[in-house]
Backbone as ProteinMPNN parsed JSONL, in Angstrom:
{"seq_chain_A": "XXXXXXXXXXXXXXXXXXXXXXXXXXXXXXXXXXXXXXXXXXXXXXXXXXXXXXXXX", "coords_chain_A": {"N_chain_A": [[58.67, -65.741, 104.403], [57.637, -62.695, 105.716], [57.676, -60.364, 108.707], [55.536, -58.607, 110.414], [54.369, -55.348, 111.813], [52.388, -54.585, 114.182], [49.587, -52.684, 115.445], [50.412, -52.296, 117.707], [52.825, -50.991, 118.067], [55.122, -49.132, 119.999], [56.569, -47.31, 118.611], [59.109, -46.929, 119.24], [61.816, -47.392, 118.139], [63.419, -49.627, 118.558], [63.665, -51.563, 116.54], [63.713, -51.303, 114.048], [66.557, -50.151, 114.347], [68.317, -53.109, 114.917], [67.834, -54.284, 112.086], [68.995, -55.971, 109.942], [69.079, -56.069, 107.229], [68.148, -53.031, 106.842], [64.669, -53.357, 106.943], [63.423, -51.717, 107.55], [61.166, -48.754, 108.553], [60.264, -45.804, 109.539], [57.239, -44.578, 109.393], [53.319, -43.553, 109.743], [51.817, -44.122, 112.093], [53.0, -46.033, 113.069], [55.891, -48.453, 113.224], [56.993, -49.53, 110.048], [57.498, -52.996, 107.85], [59.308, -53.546, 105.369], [58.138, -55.735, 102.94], [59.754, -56.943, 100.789], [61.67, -56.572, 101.329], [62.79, -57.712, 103.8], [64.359, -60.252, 104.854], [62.98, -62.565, 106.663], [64.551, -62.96, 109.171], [63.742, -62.592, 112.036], [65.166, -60.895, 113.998], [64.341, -58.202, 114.657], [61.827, -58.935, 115.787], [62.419, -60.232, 118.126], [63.501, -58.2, 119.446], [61.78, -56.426, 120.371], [59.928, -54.032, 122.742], [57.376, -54.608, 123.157], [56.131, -56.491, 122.184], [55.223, -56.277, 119.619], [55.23, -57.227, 117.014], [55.528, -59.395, 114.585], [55.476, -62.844, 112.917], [54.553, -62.176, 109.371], [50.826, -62.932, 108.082]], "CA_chain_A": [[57.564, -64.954, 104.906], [58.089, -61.72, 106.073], [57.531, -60.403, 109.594], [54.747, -57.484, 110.362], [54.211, -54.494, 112.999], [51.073, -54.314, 114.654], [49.423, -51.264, 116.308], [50.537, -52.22, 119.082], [53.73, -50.553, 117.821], [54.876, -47.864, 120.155], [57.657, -46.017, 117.589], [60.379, -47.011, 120.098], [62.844, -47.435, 117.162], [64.571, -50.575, 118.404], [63.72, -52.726, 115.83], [64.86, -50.547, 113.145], [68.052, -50.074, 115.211], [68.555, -54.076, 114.664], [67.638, -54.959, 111.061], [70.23, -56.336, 109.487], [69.348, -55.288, 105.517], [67.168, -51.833, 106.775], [63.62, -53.053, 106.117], [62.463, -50.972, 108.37], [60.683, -47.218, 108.349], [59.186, -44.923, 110.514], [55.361, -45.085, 109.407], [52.937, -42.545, 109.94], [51.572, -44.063, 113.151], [54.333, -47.13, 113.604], [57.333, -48.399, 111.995], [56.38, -50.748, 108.637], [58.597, -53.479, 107.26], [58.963, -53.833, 103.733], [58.154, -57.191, 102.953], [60.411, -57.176, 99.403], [63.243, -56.334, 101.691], [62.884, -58.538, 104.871], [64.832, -61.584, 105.244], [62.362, -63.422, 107.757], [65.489, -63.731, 110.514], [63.384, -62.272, 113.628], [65.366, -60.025, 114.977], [63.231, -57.512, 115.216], [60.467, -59.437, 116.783], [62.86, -60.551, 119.478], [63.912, -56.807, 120.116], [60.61, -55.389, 120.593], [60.061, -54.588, 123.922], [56.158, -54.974, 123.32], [55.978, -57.626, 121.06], [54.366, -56.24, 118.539], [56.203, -57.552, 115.568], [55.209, -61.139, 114.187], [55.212, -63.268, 111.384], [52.9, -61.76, 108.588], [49.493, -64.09, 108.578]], "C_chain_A": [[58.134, -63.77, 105.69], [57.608, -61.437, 107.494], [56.494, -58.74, 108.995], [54.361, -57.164, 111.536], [53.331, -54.166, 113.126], [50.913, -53.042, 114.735], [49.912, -50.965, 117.613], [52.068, -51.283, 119.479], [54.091, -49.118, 118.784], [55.929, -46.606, 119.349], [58.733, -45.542, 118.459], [61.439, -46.655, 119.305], [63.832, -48.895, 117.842], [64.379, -51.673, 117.184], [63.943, -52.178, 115.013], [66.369, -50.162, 113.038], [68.776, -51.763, 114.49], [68.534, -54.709, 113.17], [68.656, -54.907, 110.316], [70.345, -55.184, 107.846], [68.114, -54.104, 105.946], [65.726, -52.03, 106.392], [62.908, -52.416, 106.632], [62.16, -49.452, 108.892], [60.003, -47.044, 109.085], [57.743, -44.701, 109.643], [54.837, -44.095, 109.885], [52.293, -41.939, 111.65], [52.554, -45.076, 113.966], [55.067, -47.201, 112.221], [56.532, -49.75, 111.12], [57.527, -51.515, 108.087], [58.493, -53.755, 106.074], [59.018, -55.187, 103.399], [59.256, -57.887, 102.307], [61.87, -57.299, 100.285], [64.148, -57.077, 102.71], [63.444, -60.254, 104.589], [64.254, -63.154, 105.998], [63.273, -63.753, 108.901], [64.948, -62.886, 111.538], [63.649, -61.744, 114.483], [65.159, -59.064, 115.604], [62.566, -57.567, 115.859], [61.496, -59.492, 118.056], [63.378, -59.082, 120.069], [62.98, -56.21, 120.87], [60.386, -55.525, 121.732], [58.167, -54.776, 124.419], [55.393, -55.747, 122.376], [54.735, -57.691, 119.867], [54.754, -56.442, 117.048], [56.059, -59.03, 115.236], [55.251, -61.624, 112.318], [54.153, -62.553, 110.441], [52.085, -63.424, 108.392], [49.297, -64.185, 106.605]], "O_chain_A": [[59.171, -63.972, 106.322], [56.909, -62.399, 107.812], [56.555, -58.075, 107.961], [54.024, -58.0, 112.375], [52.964, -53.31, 112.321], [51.728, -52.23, 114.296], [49.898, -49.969, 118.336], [52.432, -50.951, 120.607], [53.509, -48.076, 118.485], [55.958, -45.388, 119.527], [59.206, -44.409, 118.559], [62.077, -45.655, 119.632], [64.994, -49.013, 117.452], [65.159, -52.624, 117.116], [65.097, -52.568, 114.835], [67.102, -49.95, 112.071], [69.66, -51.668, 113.638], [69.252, -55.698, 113.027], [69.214, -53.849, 110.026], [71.049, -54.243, 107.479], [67.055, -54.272, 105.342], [65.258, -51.186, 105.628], [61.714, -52.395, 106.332], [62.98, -48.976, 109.677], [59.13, -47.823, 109.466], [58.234, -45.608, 108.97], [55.6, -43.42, 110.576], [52.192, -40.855, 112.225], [52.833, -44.987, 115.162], [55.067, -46.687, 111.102], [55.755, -50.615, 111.524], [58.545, -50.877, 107.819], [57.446, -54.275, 105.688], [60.071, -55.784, 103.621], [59.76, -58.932, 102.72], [62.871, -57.944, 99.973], [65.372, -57.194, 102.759], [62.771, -61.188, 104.153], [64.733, -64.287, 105.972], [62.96, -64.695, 109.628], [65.863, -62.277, 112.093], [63.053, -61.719, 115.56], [65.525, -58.827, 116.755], [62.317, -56.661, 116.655], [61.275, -58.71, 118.981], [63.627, -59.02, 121.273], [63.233, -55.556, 121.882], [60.459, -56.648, 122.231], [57.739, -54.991, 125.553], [54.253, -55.581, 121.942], [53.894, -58.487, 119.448], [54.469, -55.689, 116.117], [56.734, -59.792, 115.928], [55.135, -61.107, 111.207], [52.988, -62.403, 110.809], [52.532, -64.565, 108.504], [48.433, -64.905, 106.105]]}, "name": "protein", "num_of_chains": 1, "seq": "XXXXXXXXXXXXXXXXXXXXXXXXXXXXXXXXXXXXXXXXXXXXXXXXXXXXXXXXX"}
């Protein structure tokens, strides 16, 4: 399962900074993870410093 960036997103860039295989893009209003590309290892979520990054539902 892939992980996914709320709104709550403020376009810090650390969790793009961290992703191991790059699934992660600047977005028009936040950053988006590509699902195809994401690993599910969380390191993103645990970066964020407003925890807007979670499992997708």
């Amino acid at each position: 399962m892939a992980y996914e960036i709320s709104d709550k997103c403020t376009k810090c860039g650390s969790c793009k900074e961290v992703c191991p295989v790059e699934a992660i893009s600047a977005g028009e209003t936040k950053y988006v993870i590509d699902a195809g590309t994401c690993v599910d290892c969380g390191v993103c979520a645990n970066e964020c410093p407003v925890e807007a990054i979670s499992p997708a539902s």
